[in-house]
C-alpha positions as CSV (number, residue, x, y, z in Angstrom):
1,X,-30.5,36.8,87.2
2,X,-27.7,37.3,89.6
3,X,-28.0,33.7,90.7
4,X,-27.5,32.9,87.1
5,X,-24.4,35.0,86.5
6,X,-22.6,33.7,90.1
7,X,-22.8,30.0,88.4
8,X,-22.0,31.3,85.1
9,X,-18.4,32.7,87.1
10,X,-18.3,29.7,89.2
11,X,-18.0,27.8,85.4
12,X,-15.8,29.6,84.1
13,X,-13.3,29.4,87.1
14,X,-13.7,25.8,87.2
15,X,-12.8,25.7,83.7
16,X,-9.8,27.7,83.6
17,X,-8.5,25.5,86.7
18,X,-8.7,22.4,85.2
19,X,-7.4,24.0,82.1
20,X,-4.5,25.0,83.9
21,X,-4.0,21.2,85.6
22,X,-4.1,19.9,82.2
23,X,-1.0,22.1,80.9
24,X,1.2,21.2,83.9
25,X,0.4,17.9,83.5
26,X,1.9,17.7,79.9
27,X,4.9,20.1,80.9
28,X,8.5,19.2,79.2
29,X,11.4,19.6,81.3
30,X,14.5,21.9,79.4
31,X,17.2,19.5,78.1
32,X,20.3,20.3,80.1
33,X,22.9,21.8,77.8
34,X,26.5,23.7,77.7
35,X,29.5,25.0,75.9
36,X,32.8,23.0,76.1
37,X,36.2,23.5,75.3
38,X,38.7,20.6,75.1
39,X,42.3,21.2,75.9
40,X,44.9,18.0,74.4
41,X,48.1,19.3,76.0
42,X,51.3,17.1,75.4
43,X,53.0,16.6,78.7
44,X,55.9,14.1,77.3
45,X,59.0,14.4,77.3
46,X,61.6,15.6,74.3
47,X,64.8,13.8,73.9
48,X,67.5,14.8,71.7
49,X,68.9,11.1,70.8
50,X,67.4,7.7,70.1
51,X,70.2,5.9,71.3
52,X,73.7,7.1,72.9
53,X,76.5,5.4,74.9
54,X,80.3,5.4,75.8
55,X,82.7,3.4,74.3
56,X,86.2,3.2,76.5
57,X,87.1,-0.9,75.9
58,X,89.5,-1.6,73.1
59,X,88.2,-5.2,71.7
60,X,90.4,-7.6,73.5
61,X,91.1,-5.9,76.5
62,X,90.0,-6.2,79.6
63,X,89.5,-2.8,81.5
64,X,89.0,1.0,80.1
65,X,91.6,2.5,78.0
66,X,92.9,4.0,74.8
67,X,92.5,2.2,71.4
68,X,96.6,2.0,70.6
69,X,97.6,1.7,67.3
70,X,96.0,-1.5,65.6
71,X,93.2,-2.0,68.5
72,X,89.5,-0.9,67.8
73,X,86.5,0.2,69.4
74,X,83.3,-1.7,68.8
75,X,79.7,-0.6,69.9
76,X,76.3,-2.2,68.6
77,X,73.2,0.5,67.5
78,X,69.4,0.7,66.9
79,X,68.7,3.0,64.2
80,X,65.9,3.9,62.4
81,X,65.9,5.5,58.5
82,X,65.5,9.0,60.3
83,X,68.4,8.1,62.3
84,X,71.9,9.1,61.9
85,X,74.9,8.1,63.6
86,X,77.7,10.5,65.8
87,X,80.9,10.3,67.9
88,X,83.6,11.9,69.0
89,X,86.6,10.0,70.3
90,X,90.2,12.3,71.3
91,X,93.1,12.1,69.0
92,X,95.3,11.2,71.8
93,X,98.8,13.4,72.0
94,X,97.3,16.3,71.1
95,X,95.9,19.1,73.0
96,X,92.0,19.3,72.2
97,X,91.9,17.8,68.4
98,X,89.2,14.4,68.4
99,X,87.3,12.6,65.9
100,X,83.5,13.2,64.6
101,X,81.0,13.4,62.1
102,X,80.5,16.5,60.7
103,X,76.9,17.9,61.8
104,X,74.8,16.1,59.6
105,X,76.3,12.9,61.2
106,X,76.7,9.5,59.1
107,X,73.7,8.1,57.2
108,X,73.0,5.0,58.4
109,X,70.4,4.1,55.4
110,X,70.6,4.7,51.2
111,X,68.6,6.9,49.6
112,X,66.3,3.9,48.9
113,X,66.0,3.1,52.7
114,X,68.1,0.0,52.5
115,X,70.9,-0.5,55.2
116,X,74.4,0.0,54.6
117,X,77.4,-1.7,55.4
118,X,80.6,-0.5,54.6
119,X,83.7,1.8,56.0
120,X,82.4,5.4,56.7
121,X,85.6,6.8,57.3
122,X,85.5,9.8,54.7
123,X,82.5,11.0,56.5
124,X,84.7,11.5,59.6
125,X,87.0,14.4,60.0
126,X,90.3,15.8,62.4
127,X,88.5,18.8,64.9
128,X,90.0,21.2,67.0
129,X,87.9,21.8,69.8
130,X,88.6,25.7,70.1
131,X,88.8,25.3,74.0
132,X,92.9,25.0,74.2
133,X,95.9,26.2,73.0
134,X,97.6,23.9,70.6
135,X,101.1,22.8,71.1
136,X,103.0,20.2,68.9
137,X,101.4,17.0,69.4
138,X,103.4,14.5,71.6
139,X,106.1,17.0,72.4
140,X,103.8,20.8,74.0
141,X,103.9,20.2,77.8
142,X,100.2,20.8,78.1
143,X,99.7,17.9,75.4
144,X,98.3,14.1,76.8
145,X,101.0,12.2,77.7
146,X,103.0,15.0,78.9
147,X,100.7,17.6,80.8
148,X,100.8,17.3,84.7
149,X,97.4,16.8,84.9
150,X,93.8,17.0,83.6
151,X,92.5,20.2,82.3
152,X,95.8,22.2,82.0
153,X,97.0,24.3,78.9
154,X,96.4,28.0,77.8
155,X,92.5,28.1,77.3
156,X,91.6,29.2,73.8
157,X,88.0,30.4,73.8
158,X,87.7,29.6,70.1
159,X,85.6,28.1,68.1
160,X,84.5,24.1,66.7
161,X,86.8,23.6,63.5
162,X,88.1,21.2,61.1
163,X,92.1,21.0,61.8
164,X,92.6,22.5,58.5
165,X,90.9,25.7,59.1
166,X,92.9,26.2,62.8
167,X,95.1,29.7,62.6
168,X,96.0,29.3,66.3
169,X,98.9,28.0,68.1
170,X,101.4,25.7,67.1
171,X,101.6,25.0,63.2
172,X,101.3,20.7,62.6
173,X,101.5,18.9,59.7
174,X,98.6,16.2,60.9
175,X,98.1,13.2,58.4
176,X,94.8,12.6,56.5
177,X,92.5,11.4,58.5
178,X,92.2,8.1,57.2
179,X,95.5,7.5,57.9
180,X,94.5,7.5,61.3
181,X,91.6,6.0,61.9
182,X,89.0,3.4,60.3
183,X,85.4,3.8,60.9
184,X,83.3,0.8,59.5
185,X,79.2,0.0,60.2
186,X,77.7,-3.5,59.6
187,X,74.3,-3.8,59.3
188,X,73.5,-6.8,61.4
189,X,69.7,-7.4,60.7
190,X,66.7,-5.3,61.3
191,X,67.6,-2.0,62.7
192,X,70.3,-2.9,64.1
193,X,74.3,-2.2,62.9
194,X,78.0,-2.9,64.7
195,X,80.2,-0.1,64.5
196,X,83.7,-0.1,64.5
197,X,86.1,2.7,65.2
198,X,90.3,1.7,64.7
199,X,93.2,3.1,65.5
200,X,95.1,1.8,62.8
201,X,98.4,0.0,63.0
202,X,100.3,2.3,61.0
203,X,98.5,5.7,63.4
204,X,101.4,7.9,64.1
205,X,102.6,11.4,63.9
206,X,105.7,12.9,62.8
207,X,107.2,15.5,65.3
208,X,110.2,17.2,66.1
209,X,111.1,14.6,68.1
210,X,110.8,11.8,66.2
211,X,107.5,9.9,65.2
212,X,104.7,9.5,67.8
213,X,101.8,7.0,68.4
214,X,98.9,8.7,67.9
215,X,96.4,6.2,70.0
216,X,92.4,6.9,70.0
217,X,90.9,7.7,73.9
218,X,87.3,6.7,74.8
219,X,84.6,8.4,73.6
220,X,80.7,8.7,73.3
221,X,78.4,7.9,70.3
222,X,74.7,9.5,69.9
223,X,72.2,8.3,67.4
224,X,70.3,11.0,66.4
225,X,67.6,12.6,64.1
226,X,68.7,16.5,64.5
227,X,71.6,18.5,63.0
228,X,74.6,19.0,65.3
229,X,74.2,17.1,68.2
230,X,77.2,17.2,69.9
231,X,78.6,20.7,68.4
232,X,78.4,22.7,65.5
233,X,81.2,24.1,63.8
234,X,82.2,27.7,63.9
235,X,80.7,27.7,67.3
236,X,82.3,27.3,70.6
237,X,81.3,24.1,72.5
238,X,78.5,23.2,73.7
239,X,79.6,22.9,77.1
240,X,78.2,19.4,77.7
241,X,81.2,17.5,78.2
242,X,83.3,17.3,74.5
243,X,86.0,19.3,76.0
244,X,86.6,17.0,78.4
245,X,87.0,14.0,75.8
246,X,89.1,16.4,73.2
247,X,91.5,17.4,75.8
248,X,91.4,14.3,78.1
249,X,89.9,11.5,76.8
250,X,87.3,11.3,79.8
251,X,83.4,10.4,78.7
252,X,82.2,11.6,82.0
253,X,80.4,14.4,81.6
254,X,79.4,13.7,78.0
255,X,78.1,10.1,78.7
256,X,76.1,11.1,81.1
257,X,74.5,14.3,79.5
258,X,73.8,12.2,76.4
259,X,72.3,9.3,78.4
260,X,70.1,12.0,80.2
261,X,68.7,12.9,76.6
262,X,68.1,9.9,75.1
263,X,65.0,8.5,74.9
264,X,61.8,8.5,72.3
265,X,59.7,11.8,71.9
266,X,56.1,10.8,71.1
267,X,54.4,13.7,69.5
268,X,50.4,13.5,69.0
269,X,48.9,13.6,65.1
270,X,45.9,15.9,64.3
271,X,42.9,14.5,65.0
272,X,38.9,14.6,64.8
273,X,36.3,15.0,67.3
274,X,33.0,14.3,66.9
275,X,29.7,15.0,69.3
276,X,26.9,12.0,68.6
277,X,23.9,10.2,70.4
278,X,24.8,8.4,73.4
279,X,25.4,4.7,72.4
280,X,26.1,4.8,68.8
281,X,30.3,4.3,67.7
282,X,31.6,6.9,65.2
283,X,34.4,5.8,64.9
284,X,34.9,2.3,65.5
285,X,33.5,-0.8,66.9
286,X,36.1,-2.3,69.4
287,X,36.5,-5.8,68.2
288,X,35.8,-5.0,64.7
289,X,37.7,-4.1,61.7
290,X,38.2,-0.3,60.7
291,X,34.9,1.2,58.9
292,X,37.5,2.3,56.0
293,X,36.3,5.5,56.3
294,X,39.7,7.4,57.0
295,X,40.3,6.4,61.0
296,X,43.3,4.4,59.2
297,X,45.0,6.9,57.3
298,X,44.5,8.8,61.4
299,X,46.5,5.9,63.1
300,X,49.0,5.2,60.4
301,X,50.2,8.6,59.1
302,X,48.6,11.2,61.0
303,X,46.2,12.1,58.2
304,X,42.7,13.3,58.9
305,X,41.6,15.0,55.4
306,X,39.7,12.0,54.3
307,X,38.2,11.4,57.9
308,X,36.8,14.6,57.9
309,X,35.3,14.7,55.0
310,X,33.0,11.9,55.9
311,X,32.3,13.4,59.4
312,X,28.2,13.7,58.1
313,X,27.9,10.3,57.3
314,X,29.5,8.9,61.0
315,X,27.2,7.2,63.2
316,X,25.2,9.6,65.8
317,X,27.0,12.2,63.9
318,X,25.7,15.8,65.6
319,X,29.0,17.7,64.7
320,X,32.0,17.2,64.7
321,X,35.5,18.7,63.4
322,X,39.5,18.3,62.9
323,X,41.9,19.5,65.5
324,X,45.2,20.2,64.0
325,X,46.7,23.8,64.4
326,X,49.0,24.1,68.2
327,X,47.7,26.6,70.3
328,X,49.5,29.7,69.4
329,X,51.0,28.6,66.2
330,X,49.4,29.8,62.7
331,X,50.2,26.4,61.1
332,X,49.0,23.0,61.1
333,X,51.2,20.3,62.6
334,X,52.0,17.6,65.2
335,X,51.8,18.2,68.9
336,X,54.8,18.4,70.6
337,X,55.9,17.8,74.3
338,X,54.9,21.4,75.6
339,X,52.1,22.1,73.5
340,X,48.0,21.9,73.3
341,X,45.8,21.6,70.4
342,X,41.8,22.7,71.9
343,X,38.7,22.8,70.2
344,X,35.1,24.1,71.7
345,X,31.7,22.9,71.3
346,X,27.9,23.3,72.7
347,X,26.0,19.5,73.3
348,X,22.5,18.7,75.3
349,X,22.4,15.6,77.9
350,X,22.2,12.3,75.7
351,X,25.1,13.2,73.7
352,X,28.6,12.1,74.1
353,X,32.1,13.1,72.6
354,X,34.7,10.6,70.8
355,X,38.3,11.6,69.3
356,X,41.1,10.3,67.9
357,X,44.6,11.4,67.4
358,X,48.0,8.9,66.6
359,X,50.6,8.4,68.2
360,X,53.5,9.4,66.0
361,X,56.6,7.2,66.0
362,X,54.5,4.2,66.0
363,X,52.9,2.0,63.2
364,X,48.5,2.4,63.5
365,X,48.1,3.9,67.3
366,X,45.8,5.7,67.9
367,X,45.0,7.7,71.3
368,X,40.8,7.2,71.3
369,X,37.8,7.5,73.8
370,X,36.0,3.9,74.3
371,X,34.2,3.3,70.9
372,X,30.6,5.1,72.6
373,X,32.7,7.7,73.9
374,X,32.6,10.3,77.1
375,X,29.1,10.8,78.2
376,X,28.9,14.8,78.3
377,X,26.2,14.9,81.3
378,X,25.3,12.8,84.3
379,X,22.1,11.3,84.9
380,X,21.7,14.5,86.9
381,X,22.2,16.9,83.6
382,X,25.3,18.2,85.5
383,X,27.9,18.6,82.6
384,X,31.2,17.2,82.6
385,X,34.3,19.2,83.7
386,X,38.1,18.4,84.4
387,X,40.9,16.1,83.6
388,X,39.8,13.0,81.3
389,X,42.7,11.6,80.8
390,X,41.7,8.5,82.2
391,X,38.5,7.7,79.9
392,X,41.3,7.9,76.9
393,X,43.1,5.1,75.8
394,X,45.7,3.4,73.2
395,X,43.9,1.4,70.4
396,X,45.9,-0.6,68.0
397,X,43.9,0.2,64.7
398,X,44.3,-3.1,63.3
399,X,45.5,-1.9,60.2
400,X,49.6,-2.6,59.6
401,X,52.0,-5.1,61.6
402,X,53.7,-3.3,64.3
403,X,57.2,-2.2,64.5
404,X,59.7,-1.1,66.9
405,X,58.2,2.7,67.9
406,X,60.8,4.9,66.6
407,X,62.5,2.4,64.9
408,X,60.7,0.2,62.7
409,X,60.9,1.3,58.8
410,X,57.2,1.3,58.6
411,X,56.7,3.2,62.1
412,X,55.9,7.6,61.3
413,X,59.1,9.2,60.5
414,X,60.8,6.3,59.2
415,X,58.7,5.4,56.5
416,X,59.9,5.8,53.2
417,X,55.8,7.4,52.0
418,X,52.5,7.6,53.4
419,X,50.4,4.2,53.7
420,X,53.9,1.9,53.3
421,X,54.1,-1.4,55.9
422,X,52.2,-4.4,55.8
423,X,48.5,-4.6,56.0
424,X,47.1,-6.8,59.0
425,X,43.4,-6.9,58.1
426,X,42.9,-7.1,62.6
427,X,40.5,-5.6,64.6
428,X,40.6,-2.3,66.2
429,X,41.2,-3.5,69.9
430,X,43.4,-2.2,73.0
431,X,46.6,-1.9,72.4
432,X,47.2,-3.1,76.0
433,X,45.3,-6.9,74.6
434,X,48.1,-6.5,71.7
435,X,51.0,-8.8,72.2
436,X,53.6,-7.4,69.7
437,X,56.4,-7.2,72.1
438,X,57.2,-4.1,72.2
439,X,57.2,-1.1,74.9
440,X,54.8,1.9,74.7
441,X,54.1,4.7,76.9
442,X,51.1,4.8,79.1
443,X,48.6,7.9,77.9
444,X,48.5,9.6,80.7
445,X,53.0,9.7,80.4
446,X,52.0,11.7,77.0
447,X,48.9,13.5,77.0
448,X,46.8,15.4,79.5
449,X,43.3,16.1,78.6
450,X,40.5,18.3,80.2
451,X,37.2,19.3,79.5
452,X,35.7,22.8,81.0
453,X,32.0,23.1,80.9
454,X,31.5,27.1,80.5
């Protein structure tokens, strides 16, 4: 009896081992997984004008100088529909008085978007600078022509005004403005215009001492999107260098602050992400046309709403959302040189992550992974974590002819409405194998990207 319960244990732990080597045989590994959070940080730079540069060489002449009465100024522009047009230029004899815009500048466009052509002179007006006394022009010791040097005269520590609204100093009867001066802009062809600025023949003032020439000095134009640019009236100047041309004529200091601020500010558009199988394209298929399931309405006008409405039907789909709100602001918008948009996410090993954002000032370009995206985890299951920049690229969408970035009347914030330029029917591709001719930034000059793995 014994005997027969000692074989009846020896079964039964016999049993329950090679029960036990059965299970570990058929044991599944855990699927490596982890929280992420995505960080789109624009690291370009802002610029304040499009264009800018000094004009100092009456036509005709030979070397630097004053425009005297019936020579001109010429200068040639790019300018978008955004883009308006500023100078100032001294009204020579005078203490600190010059020409300019007021702050809205001169519209270069219609209200329909066409180019204009035509003289602009009643958008120009006669300003006092606020930084010096005024004397009678031609005659006050302190006055061009007559002072002993640069920079003399009774400093004012006024404000910007038109000559009209001046209290201070020495009472003038100055002539109208147009009298004086003649601004004209030609549109040449595309975005691109000749300005003109004359001192006209007839430009002279009437003092005590008989009449004066009243010649134009050098001076610096910006072209610009922004209000006041070069100062704003009622306020004291800027302090970048129109003093200098108001009460001397010299462009140094101005010409090369504007020239230090021009340039083109690319923001970033909203965007989608999207987390999906490894291998499948979301998105788009490099080399084919767009899926014409909102990606285009992405690349040409920053729009995501119908893009993320069809996230569920994307290939590989898993989840996926829109990025559009800065980090620390309550509103939707653009990103900015400065700011970050960031979204979070949790994915398993086989999945990967694709995104696409535009790149404003530009036509249909888009900043995108590759078409399969950023593999989350190694082979290992380690996740990924750190700066990705580098597996983001430019992608022309394929969708509308390129323009000039900035510039173009198609291109974002030129564009006269949403879906406006000319429909290319091409296929989504690198920008970098896109021979358009024109000059864009590299990704990593506008956008840093990182992934943390928490």
């Amino acid at each position: 009896m014994k005997t027969f319960r000692l074989f009846t244990l020896l079964m039964l732990i016999t049993l329950v081992y090679s029960c036990d080597n059965d299970d570990d045989s058929t044991l599944i590994e855990p699927v490596a997984t982890s929280d992420f959070t995505v960080t789109i940080e624009n690291v370009g730079s802002a610029y304040m004008f499009a264009g800018s540069g000094v004009f100092n060489t009456p036509v005709g002449d030979a070397s630097p100088g004053p425009a005297t009465p019936g020579k001109r100024y010429e200068f040639t522009i790019n300018a978008g529909r955004s883009h308006k047009l500023s100078f100032v230029t001294m009204l020579a004899a005078t203490n600190d008085l010059f020409f300019a815009p007021d702050g809205d500048g001169i519209a270069l466009y219609d209200d329909n978007g066409d180019a204009i052509s035509g003289d602009v002179t009643s958008q120009v007006y006669l300003w006092d600078a606020g930084t010096e006394i005024n004397e009678e022009p031609g005659v006050g010791p302190n006055t061009v022509g007559n002072q002993s040097g640069p920079d003399t005269g009774e400093e004012e520590n006024g404000a910007v005004l038109k000559i009209e609204n001046v209290t201070n100093g020495v009472a003038f009867n100055y002539p109208e403005v147009s009298a004086l001066i003649q601004v004209t802009v030609t549109h040449i062809a595309g975005t691109e215009f000749t300005v003109s600025i004359e001192d006209l023949s007839t430009a002279s003032l009437d003092t005590s001492e008989g009449m004066k020439a009243a010649p134009l000095s050098p001076g610096v134009f910006v072209v610009h999107g922004g209000m006041n640019p070069l100062f704003e009236e009622g306020e004291s100047d800027y302090g970048y260098g129109v003093e200098a041309i108001a009460e001397d004529g010299n462009t140094t200091d101005l010409g090369t602050y504007t020239a230090e601020q021009t340039g083109i500010t690319y923001p970033s558009s909203p965007g989608i992400w999207v987390v999906h199988e490894t291998g499948t394209m979301p998105l788009f298929t490099e080399g084919s046309v767009d899926y014409g399931l909102g990606l285009e309405h992405i690349a040409e006008d920053g729009d995501v709403s119908e893009l993320a409405s069809a996230i569920g039907t994307l290939e590989g789909q898993i989840m996926g959302d829109v990025f559009n709100t800065p980090v620390g602001s309550s509103a939707a918008g653009p990103l900015l040189p400065g700011a970050s948009y960031q979204f979070s996410f949790s994915a398993e090993a086989g999945q990967a992550l694709s995104f696409a954002s535009m790149l404003a000032s530009t036509n249909d370009v888009l900043f995108a992974t590759e078409d399969t995206g950023i593999e989350l985890f190694n082979a290992n299951g380690t996740p990924m974590s750190g700066d990705i920049t580098s597996y983001v690229y430019l992608w022309d969408a394929g969708t509308e002819q390129n323009e000039q970035p900035a510039f173009g009347p198609n291109t974002v914030g030129n564009q006269l409405g949403a879906d406006t330029g000319i429909d290319e029917n091409a296929p989504v591709q690198l920008l970098s194998d896109v021979n358009d001719g024109f000059t864009y930034p590299a990704v990593n000059a506008v956008l840093q990207i990182t992934i943390t793995a928490n």
